[in-house]
Backbone bond lengths (Angstrom), bond angles and torsions (degrees), N, CA, C in turn:
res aa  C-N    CA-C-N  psi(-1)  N-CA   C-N-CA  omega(-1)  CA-C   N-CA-C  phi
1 X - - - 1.454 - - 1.521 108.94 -
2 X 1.431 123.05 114.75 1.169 131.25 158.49 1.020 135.02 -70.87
3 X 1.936 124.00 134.93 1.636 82.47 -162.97 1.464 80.82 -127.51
4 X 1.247 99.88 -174.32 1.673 123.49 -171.09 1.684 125.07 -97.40
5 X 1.124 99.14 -1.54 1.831 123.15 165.20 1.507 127.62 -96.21
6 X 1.608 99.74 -24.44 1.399 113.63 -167.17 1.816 131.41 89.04
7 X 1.381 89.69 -13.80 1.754 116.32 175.07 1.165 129.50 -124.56
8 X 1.357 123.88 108.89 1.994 120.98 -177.89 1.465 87.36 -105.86
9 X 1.640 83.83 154.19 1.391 114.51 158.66 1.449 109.50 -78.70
10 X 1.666 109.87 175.54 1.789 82.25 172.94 2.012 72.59 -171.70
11 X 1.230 105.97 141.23 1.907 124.26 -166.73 1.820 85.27 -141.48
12 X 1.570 105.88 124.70 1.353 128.89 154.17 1.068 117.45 -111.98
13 X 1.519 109.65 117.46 1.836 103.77 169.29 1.457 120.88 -109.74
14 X 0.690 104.54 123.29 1.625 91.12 173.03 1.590 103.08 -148.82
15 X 1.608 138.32 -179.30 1.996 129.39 178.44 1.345 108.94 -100.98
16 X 1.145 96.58 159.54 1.521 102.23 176.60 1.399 125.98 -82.82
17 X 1.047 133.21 16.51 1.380 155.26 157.58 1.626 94.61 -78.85
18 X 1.201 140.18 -14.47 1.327 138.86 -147.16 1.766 87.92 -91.67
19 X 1.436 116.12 143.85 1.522 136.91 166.52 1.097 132.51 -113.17
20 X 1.668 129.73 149.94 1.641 118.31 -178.70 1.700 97.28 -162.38
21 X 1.100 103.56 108.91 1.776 107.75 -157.23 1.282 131.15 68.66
22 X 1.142 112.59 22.63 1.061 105.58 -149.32 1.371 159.48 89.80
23 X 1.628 96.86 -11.62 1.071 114.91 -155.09 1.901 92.86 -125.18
24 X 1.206 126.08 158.35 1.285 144.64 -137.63 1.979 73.23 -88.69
25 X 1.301 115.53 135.02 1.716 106.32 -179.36 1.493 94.77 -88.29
26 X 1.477 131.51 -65.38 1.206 108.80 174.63 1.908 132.02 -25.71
27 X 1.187 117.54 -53.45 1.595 114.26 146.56 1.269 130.59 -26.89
28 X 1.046 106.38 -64.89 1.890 138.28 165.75 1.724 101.63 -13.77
29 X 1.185 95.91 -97.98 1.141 150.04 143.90 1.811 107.08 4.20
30 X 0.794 122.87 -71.91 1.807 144.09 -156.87 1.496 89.29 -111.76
31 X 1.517 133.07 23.24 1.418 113.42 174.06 1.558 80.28 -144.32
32 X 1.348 130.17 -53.41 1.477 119.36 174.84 1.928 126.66 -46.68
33 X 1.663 94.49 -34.38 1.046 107.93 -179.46 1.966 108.78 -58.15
34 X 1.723 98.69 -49.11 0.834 111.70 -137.44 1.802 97.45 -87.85
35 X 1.512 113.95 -38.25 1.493 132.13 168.38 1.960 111.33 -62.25
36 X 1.314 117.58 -54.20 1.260 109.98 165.62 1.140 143.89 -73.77
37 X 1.526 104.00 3.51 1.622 112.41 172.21 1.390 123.48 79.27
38 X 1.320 99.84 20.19 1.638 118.12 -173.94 1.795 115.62 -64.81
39 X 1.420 95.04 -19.97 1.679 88.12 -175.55 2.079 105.79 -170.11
40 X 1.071 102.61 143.03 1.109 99.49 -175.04 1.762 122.30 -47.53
41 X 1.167 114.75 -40.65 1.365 129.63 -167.07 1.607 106.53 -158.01
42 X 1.379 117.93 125.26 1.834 110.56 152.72 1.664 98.87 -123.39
43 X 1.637 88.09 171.68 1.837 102.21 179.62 1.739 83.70 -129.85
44 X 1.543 92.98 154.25 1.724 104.92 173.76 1.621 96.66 -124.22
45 X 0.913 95.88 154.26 1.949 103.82 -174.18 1.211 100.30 -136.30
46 X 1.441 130.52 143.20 1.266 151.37 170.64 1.638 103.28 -86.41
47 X 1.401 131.77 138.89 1.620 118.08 158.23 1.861 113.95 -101.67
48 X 1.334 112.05 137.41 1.369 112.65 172.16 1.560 115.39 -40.29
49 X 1.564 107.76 -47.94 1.300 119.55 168.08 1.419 115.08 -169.13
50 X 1.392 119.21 174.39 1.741 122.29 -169.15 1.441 96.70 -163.00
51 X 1.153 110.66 -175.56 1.266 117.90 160.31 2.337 89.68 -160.67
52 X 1.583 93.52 160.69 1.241 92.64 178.86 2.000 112.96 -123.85
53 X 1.025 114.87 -128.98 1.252 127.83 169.14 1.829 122.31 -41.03
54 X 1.369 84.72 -51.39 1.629 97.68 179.92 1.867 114.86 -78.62
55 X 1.355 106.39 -11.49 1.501 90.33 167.42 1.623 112.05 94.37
56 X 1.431 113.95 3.11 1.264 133.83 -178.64 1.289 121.81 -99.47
57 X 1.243 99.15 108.11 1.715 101.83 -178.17 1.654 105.51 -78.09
58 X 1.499 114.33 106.54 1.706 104.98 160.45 1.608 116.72 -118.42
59 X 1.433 118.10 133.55 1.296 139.87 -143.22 1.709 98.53 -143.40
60 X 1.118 137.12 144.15 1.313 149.55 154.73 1.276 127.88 -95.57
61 X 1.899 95.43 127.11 1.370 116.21 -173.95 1.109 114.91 -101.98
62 X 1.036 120.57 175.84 1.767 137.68 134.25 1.406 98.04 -33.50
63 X 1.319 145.25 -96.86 1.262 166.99 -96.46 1.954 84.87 -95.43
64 X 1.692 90.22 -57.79 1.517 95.09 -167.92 1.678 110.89 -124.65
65 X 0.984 123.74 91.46 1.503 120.67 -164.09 1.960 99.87 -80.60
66 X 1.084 121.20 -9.35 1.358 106.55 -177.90 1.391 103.59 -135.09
67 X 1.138 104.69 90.12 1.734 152.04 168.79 1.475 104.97 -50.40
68 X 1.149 129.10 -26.47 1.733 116.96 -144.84 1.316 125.33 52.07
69 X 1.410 127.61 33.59 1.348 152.63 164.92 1.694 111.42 -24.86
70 X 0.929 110.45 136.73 1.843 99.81 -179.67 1.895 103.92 -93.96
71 X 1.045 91.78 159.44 1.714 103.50 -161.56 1.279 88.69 -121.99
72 X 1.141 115.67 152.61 1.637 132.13 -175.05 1.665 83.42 -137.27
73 X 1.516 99.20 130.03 1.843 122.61 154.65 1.585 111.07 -105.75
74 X 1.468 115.09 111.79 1.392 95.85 158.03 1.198 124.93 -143.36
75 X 1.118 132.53 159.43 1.443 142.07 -175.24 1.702 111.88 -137.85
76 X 1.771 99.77 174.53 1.466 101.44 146.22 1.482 112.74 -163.76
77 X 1.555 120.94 176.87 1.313 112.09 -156.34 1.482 94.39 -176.90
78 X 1.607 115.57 171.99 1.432 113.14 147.77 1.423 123.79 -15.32
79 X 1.317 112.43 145.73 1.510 122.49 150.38 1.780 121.57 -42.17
80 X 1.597 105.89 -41.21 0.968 111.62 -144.34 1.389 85.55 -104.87
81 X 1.448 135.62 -49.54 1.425 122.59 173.16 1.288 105.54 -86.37
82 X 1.270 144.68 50.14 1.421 148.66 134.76 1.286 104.27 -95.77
83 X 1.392 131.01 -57.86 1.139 123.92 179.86 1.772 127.20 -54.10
84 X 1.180 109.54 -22.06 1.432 117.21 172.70 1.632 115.35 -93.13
85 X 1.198 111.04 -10.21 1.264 109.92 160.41 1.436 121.02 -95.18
86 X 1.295 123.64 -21.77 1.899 133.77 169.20 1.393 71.28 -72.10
87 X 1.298 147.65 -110.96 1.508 134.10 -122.08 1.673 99.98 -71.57
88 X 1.010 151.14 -11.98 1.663 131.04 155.22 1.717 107.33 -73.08
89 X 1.315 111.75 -29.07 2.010 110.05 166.53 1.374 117.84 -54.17
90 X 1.438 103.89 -46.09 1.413 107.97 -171.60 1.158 119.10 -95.11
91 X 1.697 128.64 -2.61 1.103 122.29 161.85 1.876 113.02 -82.25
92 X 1.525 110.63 -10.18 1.523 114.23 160.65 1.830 119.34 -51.52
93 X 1.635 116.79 -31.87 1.132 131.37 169.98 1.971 97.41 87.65
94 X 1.314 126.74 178.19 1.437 125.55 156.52 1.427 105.11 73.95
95 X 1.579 112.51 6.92 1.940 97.71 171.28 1.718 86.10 -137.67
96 X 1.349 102.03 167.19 1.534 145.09 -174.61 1.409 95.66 -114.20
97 X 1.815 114.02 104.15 1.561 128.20 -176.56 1.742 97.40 -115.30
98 X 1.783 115.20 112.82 0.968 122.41 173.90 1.991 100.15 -118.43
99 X 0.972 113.10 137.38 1.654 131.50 -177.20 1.472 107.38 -122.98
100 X 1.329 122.77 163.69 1.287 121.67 171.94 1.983 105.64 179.76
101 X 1.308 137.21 140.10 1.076 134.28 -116.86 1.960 79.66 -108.25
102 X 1.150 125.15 148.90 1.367 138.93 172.29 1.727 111.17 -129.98
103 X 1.363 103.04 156.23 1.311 115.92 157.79 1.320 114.36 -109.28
104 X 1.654 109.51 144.90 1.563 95.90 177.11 1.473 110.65 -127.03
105 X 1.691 130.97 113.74 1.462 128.38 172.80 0.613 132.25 -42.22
């Protein structure tokens, strides 16, 4: 998606139960971004609770603190280095990549 400002936003969701080598994808993820120079800055967010496709509300307790909680990645940047970082995200597989074009003051 090209945008008309020169800057997208860009929101990854996917849970933290989620994997990619083995390796924790949120980790993955927030160290590739962050080691290859893919984007100026991201934030990772934890959710209190969600539920997705399946209709399942999972939320963290006391009892059970690791829910499979959905994690939100987001950043923003160029057009042009946003877009090369959505296509190295989505070739990770296991997240939902929504973008949308911003201005920034």
């Amino acid at each position: 998606m090209e945008s008309d400002t020169g800057h997208l936003m860009v929101r990854v969701y996917f849970n933290e139960g989620d994997r990619a080598a083995k390796e924790s994808l949120a980790k993955k993820l927030i160290k590739e971004l962050h080691d290859n120079h893919l984007v100026a800055g991201a934030t990772l967010q934890r959710a209190l609770a969600g539920f997705g496709a399946h209709s399942i509300i999972h939320e963290a307790t006391i009892l059970h603190p690791e829910a499979r909680l959905p994690l939100i990645l987001e950043f923003f940047d160029t057009a042009a280095r946003a877009e090369v970082a959505i296509a190295h995200i989505k070739a990770t597989g296991s997240t939902t990549v929504i973008s949308w074009p911003i201005s920034i003051d």
